[in-house]
C-alpha positions in Angstrom: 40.8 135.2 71.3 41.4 133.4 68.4 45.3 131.6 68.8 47.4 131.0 66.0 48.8 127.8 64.8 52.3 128.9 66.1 52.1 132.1 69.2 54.9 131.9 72.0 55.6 133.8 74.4 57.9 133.4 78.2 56.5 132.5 80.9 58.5 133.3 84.4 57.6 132.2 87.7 59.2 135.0 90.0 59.5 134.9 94.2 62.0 137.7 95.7 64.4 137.4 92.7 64.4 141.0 92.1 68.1 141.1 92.0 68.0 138.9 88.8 65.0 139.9 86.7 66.7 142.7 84.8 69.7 140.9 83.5 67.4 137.9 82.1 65.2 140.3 80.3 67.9 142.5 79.3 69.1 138.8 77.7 65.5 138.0 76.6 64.7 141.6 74.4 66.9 140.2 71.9 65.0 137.5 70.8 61.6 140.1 70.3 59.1 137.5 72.1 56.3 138.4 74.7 56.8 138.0 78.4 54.5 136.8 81.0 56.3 137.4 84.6 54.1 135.8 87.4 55.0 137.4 91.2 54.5 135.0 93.2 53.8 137.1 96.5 57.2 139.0 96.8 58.7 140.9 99.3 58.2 144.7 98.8 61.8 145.0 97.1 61.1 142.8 94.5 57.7 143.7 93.5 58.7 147.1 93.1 61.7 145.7 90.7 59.1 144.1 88.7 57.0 147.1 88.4 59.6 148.9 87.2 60.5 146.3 84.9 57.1 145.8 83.1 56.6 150.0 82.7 60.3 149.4 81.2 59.6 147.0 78.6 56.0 147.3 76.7 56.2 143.2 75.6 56.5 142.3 79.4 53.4 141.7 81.4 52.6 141.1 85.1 50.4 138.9 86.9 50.4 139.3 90.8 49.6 136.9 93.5 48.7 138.6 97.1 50.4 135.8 99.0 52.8 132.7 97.9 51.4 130.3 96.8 54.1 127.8 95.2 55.9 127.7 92.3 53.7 125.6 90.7 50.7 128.0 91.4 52.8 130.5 89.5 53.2 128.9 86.3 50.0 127.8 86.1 48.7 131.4 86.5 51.3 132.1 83.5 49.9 129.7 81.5 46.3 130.2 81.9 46.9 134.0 81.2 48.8 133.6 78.3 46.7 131.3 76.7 43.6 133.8 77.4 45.7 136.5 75.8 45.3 133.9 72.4 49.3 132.6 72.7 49.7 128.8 71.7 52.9 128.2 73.4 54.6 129.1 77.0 58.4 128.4 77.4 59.1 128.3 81.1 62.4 129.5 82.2 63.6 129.7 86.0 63.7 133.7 87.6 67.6 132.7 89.2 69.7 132.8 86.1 70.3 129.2 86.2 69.1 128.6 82.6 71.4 129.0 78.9 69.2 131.6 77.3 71.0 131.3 73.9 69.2 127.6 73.7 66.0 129.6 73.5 66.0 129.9 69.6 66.4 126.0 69.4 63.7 125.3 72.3 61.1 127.3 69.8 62.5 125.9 66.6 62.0 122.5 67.7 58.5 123.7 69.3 57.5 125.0 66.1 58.3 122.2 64.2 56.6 119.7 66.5 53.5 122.0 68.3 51.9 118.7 69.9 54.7 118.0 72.1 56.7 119.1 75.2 60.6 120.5 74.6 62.2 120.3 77.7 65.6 120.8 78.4 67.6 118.1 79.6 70.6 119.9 82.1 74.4 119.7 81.6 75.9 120.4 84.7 78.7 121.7 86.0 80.3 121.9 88.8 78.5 124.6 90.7 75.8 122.2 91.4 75.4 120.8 94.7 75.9 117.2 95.2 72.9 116.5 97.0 70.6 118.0 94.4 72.6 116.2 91.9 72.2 112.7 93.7 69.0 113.5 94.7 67.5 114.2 91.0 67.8 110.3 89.9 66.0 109.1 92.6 63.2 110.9 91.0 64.5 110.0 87.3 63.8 106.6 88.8 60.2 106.8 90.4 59.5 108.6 87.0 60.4 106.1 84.9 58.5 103.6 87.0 55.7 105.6 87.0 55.5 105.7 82.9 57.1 102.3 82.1 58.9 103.8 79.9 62.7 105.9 79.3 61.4 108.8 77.2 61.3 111.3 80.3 64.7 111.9 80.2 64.7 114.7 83.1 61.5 115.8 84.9 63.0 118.6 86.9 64.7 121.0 84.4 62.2 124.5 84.4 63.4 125.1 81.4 60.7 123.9 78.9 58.1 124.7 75.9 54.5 123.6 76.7 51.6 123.6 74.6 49.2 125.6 76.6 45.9 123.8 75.2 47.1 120.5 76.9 48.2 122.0 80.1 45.1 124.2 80.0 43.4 120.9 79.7 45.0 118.8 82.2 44.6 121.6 84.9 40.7 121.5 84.6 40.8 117.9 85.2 43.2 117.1 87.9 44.7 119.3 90.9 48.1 119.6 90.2 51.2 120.1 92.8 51.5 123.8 93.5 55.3 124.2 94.1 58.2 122.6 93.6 56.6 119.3 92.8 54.8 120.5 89.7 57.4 120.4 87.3 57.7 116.8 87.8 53.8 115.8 88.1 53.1 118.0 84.8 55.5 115.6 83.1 54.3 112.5 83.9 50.7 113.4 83.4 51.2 114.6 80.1 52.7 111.6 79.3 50.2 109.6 80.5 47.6 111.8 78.5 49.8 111.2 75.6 51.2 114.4 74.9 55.0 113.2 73.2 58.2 115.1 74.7 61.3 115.9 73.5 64.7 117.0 75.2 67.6 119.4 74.5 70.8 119.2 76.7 71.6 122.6 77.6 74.1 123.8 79.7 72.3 124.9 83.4 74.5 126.6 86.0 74.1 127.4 90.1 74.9 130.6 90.6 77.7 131.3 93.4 75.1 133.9 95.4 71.8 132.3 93.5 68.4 132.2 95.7 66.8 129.0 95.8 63.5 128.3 97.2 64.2 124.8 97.6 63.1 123.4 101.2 65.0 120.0 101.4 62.3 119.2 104.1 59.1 120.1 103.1 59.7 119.5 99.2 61.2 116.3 99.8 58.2 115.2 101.4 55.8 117.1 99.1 57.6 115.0 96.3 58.0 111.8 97.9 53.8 112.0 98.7 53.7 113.2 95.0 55.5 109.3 93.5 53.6 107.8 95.8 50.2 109.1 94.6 51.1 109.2 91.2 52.6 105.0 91.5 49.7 104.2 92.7 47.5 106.0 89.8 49.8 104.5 87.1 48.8 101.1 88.5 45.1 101.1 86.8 47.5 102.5 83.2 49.6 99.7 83.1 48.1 98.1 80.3 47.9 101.7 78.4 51.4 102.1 79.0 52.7 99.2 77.9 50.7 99.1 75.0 51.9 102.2 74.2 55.9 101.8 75.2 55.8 98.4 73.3 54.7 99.8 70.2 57.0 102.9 70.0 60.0 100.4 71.0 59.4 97.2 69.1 59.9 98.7 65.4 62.4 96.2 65.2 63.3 95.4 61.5 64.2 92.1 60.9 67.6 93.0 60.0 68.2 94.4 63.9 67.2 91.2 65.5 69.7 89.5 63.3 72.6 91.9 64.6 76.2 90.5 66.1 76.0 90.8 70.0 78.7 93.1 69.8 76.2 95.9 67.2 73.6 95.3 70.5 73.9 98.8 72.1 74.0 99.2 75.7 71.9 102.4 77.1 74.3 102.7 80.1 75.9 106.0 81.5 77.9 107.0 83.9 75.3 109.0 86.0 73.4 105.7 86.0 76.2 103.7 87.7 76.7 106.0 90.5 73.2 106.2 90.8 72.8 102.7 91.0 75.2 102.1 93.4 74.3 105.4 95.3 71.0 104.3 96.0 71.7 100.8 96.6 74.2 101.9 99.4 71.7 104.3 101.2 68.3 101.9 100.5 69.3 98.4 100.0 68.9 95.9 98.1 64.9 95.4 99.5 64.4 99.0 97.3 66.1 97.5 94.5 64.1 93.9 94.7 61.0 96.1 94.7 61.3 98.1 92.0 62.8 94.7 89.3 59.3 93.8 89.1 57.9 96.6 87.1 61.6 97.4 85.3 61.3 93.9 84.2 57.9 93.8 83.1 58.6 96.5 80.7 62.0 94.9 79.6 60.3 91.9 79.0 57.4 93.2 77.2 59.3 96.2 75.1 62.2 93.8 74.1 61.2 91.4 71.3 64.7 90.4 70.9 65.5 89.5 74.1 62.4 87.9 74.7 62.6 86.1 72.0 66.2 84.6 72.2 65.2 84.1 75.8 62.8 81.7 74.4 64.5 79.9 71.9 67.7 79.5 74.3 64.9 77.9 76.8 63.2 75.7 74.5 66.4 74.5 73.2 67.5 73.8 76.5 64.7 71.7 77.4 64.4 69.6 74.2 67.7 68.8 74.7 67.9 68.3 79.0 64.9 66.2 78.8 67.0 63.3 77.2 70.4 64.3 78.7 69.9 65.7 82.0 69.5 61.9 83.6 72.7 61.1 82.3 74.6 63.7 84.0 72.5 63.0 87.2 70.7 66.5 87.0 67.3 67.7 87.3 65.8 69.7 84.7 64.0 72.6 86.8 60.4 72.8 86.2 58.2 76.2 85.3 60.6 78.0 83.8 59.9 80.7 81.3 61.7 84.1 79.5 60.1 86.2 82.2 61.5 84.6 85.4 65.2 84.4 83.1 65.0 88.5 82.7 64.3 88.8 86.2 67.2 86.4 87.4 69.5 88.7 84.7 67.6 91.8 87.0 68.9 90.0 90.3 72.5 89.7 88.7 73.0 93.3 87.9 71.9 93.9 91.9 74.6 90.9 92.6 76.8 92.9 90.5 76.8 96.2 92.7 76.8 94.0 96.1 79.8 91.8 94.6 81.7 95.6 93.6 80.9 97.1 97.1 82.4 94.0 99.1 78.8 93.0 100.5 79.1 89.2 99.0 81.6 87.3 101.3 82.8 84.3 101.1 80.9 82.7 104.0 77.9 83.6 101.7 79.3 81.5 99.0 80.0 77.8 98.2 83.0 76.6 96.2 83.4 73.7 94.8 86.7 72.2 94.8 88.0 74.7 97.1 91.6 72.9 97.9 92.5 73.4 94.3 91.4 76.5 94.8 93.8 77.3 97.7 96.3 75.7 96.7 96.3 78.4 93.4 96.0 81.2 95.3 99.0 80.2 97.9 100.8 79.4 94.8 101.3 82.8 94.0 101.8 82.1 90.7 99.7 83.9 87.7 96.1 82.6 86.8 94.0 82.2 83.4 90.3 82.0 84.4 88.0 81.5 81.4 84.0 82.3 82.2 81.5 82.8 80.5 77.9 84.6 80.4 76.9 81.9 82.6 76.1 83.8 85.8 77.6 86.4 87.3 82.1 86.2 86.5 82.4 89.4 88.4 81.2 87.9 92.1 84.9 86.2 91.5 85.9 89.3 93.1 85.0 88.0 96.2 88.2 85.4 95.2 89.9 88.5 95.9 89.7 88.2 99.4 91.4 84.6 100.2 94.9 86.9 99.6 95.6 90.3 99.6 97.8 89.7 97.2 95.5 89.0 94.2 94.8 91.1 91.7 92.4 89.5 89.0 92.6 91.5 85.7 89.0 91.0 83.9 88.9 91.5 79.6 85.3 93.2 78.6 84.6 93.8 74.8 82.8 97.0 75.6 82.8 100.6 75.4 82.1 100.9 79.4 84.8 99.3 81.3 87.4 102.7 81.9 84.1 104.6 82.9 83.2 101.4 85.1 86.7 101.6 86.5 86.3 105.0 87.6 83.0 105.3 89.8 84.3 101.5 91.4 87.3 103.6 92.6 85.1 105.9 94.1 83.0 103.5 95.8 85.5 101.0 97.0 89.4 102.4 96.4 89.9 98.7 97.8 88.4 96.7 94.9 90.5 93.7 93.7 89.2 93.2 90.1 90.6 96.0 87.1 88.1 95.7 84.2 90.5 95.6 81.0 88.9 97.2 77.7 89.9 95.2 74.6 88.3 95.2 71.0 90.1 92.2 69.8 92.9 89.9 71.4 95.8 91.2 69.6 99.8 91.2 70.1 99.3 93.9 72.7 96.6 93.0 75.1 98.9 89.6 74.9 101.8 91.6 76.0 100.1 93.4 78.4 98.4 90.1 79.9 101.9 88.2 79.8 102.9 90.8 82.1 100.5 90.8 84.7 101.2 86.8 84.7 104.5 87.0 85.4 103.8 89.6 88.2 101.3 86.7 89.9 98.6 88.7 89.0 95.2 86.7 88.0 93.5 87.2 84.0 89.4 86.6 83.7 88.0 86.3 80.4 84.8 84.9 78.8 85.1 82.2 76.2 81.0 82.3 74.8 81.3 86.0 73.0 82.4 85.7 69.3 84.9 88.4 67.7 84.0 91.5 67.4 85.3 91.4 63.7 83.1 89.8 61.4 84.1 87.5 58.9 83.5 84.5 56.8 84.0 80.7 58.5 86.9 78.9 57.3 86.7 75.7 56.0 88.9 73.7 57.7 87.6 75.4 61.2 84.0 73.4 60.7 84.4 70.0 62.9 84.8 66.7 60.4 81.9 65.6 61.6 79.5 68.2 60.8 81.4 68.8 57.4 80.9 65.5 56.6 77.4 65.9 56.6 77.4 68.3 53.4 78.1 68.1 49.7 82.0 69.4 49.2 80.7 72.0 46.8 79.2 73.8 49.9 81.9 73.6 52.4 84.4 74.8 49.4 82.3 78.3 49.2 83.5 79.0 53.1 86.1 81.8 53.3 89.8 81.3 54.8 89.4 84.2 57.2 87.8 83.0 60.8 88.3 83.6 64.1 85.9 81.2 65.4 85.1 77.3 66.2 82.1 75.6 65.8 80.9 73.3 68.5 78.2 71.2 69.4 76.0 72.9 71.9 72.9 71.8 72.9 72.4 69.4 69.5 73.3 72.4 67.1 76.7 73.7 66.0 77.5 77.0 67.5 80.1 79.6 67.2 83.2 79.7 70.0 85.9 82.0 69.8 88.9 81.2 69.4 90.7 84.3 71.0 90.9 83.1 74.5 91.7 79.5 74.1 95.1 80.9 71.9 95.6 84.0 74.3 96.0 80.7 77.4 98.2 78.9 75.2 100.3 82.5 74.6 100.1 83.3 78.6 101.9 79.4 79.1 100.4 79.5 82.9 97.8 77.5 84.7 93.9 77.9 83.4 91.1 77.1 85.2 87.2 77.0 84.3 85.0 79.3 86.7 81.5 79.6 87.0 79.4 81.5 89.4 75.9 80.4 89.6 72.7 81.1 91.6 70.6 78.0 91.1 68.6 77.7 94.1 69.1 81.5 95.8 72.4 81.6 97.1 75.8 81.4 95.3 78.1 78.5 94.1 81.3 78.8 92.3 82.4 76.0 90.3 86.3 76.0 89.9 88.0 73.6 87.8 91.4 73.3 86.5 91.6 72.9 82.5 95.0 73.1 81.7 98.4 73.4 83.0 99.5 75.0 80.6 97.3 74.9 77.7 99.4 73.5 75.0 98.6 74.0 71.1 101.0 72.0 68.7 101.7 73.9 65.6 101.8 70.1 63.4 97.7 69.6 65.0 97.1 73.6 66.0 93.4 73.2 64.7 92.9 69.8 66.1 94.0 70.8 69.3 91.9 74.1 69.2 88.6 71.6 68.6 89.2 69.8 70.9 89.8 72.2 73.3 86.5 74.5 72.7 85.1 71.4 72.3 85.5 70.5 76.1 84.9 74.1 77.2 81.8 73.6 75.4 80.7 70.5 76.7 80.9 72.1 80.2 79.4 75.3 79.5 76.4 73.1 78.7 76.4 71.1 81.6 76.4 74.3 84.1 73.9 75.7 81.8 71.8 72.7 82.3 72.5 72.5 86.4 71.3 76.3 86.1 69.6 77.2 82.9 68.4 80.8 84.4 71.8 81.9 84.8 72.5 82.2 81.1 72.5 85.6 80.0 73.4 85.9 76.3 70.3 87.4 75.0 71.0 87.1 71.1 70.9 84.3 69.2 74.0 82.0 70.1 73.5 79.7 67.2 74.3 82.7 64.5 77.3 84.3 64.3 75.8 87.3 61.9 74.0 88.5 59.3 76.4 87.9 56.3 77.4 84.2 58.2 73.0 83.1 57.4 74.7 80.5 54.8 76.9 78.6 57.7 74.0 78.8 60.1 71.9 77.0 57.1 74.9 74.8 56.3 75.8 74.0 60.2 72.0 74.2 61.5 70.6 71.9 58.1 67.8 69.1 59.4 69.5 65.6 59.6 67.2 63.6 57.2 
C-alpha cells in the first residue's frame, strides 16, 4: 500500500492488562487516530477484554501472539503491521496507564513537523515511582551515552514515543533486536547509530498505586546488562563515526561564544546527575568511574573547541614561560604534557570531588605542608579566611574538617548549583563539614553574613582567579604603572572609572584578578591564609600558607595596597601552577576579561617592541 507523507496511528504492546485497556482507549477515541493493540500471549481474561474491545471500536485492530514472547516482540509486530497497512508513523504508548495521553497531540505535532526523526518522551516523575527503578534508569542513561558518545539520548526507557516505521522496518531486517524489556533501549541507540535524529518531550509519567508491571528485576537486569555490553563493544568499530558526527553537531561555535565571560559558560548539571553520580560511585567505586573517564573524555575533548583550545594556549603559555623560570624556583617543568591528559586530570577531580564529599579522602592520604601553622589555626579557634583558587581541587579542604569537630568551613561559589549541591550532600553525608554559599557578587550582605560566621570561629573559603560576574570597563588608575607606562596617555585616558578588577602579571602577560576577595579579607579583619590542593604526582598535597594577619588596606594607598596584594597572590598562583600545571582548571581564556574589554586585552597584551 502506498503510505502517505504524514499516516499515524497507536501502537500498544498489551500482556494481561485487561483491566486497563478500556479506560486508555476510552482516553484515545478523542483524538480520532487508528489503533494497533498487539496481545502479547494473554491470559484468557484479558484476551477476551481485547476482543471485546476491538468489535467495540471499528479504528482498533488486533494482532495476536499464541505465546509471550516479550515486549519487544510485541511492538515490533505493531510496527511491521502498521506499516503493511500503508501508516508512516507508530506512537508507542505503554498498556498500564502510566503515560499523559493529553501530550499525544504534541508527540504528533512535533512528528509531523520533523517525520525523519524519533519523538520520545522524556518522563517527569513523581512520587509514585519506585526508587530502585528510579536509580536504576541512569545507570543505563550512562552506558547509553557511552555507547553514542554523545548527550542527545536524553531517556532511552520512556515507551512513550513516535517512530518512523520505514527506519525501524529497516533496522529490524538487518539486526536481531532485544525482544522484551531491553528493546526500547537497543532501538534507541541503533537508530542513532544509523543516524535517525531524536527528539524529547517531558511529560508527566505516573506508577499506578495497583499498576501491573512485567518488569523482572532478575532476568531484565541481566538481559539489559548483556544488552550494554554487546552494544559497547559494537560502538567500538563507530567511534570515529560518532565522533565525527557529535563534533560537528556540537562545535557550531561562533566566534562570539568562545569569547564569552566564564561566568556566560553554562554548566549542563542537574540534580538527578549528582545523586547519580554519587549513587553509583557509592555502590561501584571509583574503578567504574576510572573506566568509564576515558571515553567521556575523549568526547569532551574532541566536542569542546573551547576548552580544548584554552587548554592549549594555558599550556603553551605555561611552558614558554617555565622553560626560563622554573630553574629559578628549583622546579621541574613536567614533560609530555598535552590538553588531553589536562581534561582527564579535570575528569579525575570531579571523582576526587565525590570521594572528598563522602568522607573517603582522609587525612593520612594527604600531605600538608606547613602543617604546625596549620594546627596551630585550627586549635586557635578563631575564624579563618582561605583564599583558593581553580588550581586543583579547594573542596578536598573538607578533609581540614576533620582535625576539629568544631570547624565549619563556609565555601563562596558564583553559581547557579550550590543550594541544589547542598541538598543531595545532606543526603549523602548529614556529617559534611563544608556549606557551599551562593553569591553573585560580594556585596554588603554576603559581607555581613561572612563577618558573622568569623566571629562565630567558623572558617570562609573563596577563590581569588574568577573575575566579577558584572561586566564592566577597566579603570585607569587600576592598570599597574608599569604596564601603563608602556602606552601613549591618549589610550589609557579612554579606560572607564567603573572596575572591579586588577591586572597582574601572570605568566609574562597582564591578566585580570578580582578584586572582591582581597577587600571582602580586609572587611572580615581575621587571619587569611593561601590554600592549595594539588595532585602532581597521584596522591594529594595541600599547600597552606599564611598571607595576612589581618589583611590591611589603607584608605591614603587603598589601590597600592590592592596591587600589591593581588600581585603576590598572583605570583604564587603561578608558582603552584608551575609545580602542577595539570591541576589548573579554568578552561576559558584567563588573559580576557570579555568581549566588550578586547581593547584592554590589546592595550595590556600589546608586543613589547
Amino acid at each position: 500500500m502506498t503510505k502517505s507523507k504524514f499516516s499515524p496511528c497507536i501502537l500498544i504492546p498489551c500482556y494481561n492488562h485487561g483491566s486497563t485497556m478500556a479506560h486508555i482507549l476510552l482516553q484515545l477515541e478523542a483524538y480520532d487516530l487508528p489503533c494497533v493493540i498487539v496481545d502479547d500471549g494473554s491470559n484468557l481474561t484479558t484476551s477476551k477484554i481485547l476482543l471485546d474491545l476491538t468489535e467495540h471500536y471499528e479504528w482498533v485492530n488486533l494482532v495476536v501472539h499464541s505465546d509471550n514472547q516479550g515486549k519487544g516482540a510485541a511492538v515490533l509486530s505493531g510496527i511491521k503491521y502498521a506499516y503493511e497497512q500503508g501508516y508512516s508513523h507508530g506512537l508507542q504508548l505503554d498498556a498500564d496507564g502510566q503515560h499523559q495521553l493529553s501530550d499525544i497531540p504534541l508527540l504528533l505535532e512535533k512528528s509531523e513537523n520533523s517525520p525523519e526523526k524519533v519523538i520520545s518522551g522524556q518522563p517527569i516523575y513523581d512520587d509514585s515511582i519506585p526508587k530502585a527503578r528510579y536509580y536504576g534508569r541512569y545507570f543505563t542513561h550512562v552506558w547509553v551515552w557511552i555507547e553514542t558518545l554523545s548527550f542527545s539520548i536524553k531517556d532511552s526507557m520512556c515507551g512513550f514515543r513516535v517512530y518512523p516505521l520505514e527506519a525501524v522496518t529497516a533496522l529490524a531486517a538487518k539486526k536481531n533486536l532485544g525482544l522484551r524489556m531491553d528493546f526500547d533501549i537497543e532501538i534507541m541507540v541503533r537508530l542513532y547509530w544509523q543516524g535517525v535524529q531524536i527528539e524529547f518531550i517531558q511529560t508527566k509519567v505516573i506508577y499506578p498505586k495497583d499498576g501491573i508491571s512485567h518488569f523482572d528485576a532478575v532476568l531484565d537486569n541481566m538481559r539489559i546488562t548483556w544488552m550494554h555490553t554487546r552494544l559497547f563493544f559494537l560502538m567500538l568499530p563507530q567511534i570515529p563515526k560518532l565522533l565525527l558526527r557529535n563534533l560537528g553537531k556540537n562545535t557550531k561555535l561562533s566566534e562570539d561564544n568562545l569569547e564569552l565571560h566564564w561566568s556566560k559558560t553554562q554548566e549542563k548539571k542537574g540534580l538527578w546527575g549528582i545523586r547519580f553520580m554519587l549513587k553509583s560511585y557509592q555502590i561501584l567505586g571509583r574503578g567504574f568511574f576510572n573506566i568509564l573517564l576515558y571515553p567521556v573524555i575523549a568526547y569532551f575533548w574532541l566536542s569542546s573547541k573551547q576548552a580544548r583550545k584554552s587548554s592549549h594556549d594555558y599550556l603553551l603559555q605555561l611552558q614558554v614561560y617555565g622553560n626560563e623560570y622554573s630553574p629559578k624556583m628549583m622546579l621541574d617543568m613536567p614533560k609530555n604534557i598535552n590538553s588531553f591528559k589536562h581534561l582527564m586530570r579535570f575528569g579525575e577531580a570531579m571523582l576526587d570531588k565525590l570521594a572528598s564529599w563522602r568522607g573517603d579522602i582522609r587525612l593520612n592520604n594527604i600531605y600538608i605542608s606547613n602543617q604546625e601553622d596549620l594546627h596551630a589555626q585550627v586549635n586557635s579557634g578563631k575564624g579563618t579566611l582561605l583564599i583558593g583558587s581553580h588550581l586543583g581541587d579547594f573542596e578536598v579542604c573538607r578533609a581540614l574538617g576533620q582535625l576539629s569537630y568544631d570547624i565549619k568551613i563556609n565555601a563562596l561559589v558564583f553559581t547557579k548549583h550550590a543550594q541544589r549541591f547542598n541538598q543531595v550532600m545532606a543526603e549523602i553525608n548529614p556529617k559534611s563539614s563544608i556549606n557551599l554559599i551562593q553569591v553573585d557578587n560580594l556585596g554588603a550582605d554576603t559581607a555581613i553574613l561572612l563577618k558573622q560566621k568569623i566571629d562565630a570561629g567558623e572558617w570562609v573559603a573563596i577563590v581569588g582567579d574568577r573575575t566579577p560576574l558584572r561586566e564592566e570597563a577597566p579603570l585607569r588608575e587600576e592598570i599597574p604603572l608599569h604596564i601603563e607606562s608602556q602606552f601613549p596617555t591618549n589610550q589609557v585616558n579612554t579606560l572607564s572609572k567603573k572596575e572591579s578588577v586588577i591586572w597582574s602579571d601572570f605568566f609574562g602577560k597582564a591578566a585580570p584578578f578580582p578584586k572582591g576577595p582581597f577587600i571582602l579579607a580586609s572587611i572580615l579583619k581575621c587571619p587569611v591564609f593561601l590554600m592549595f590542593c594539588l595532585k602532581p604526582k597521584g596522591s594529594f598535597e595541600i599547600y597552606f600558607e599564611k598571607f595576612a594577619d589581618p589583611l590591611i588596606l589603607t584608605r591614603a594607598q587603598r589601590q597600592h595596597d590592592l596591587q600589591k596584594i593581588v600581585d603576590n597572590y598572583a605570583k604564587r598562583l603561578q608558582y603552584y601552577c608551575l609545580k602542577s600545571p595539570l591541576d589548573w582548571f579554568n578552561f576559558y581564556d584567563f588573559w580576557q576579561l570579555s568581549k566588550h574589554n578586547q581593547a584592554v586585552k590589546q592595550i595590556l597584551n600589546k608586543d613589547k617592541k
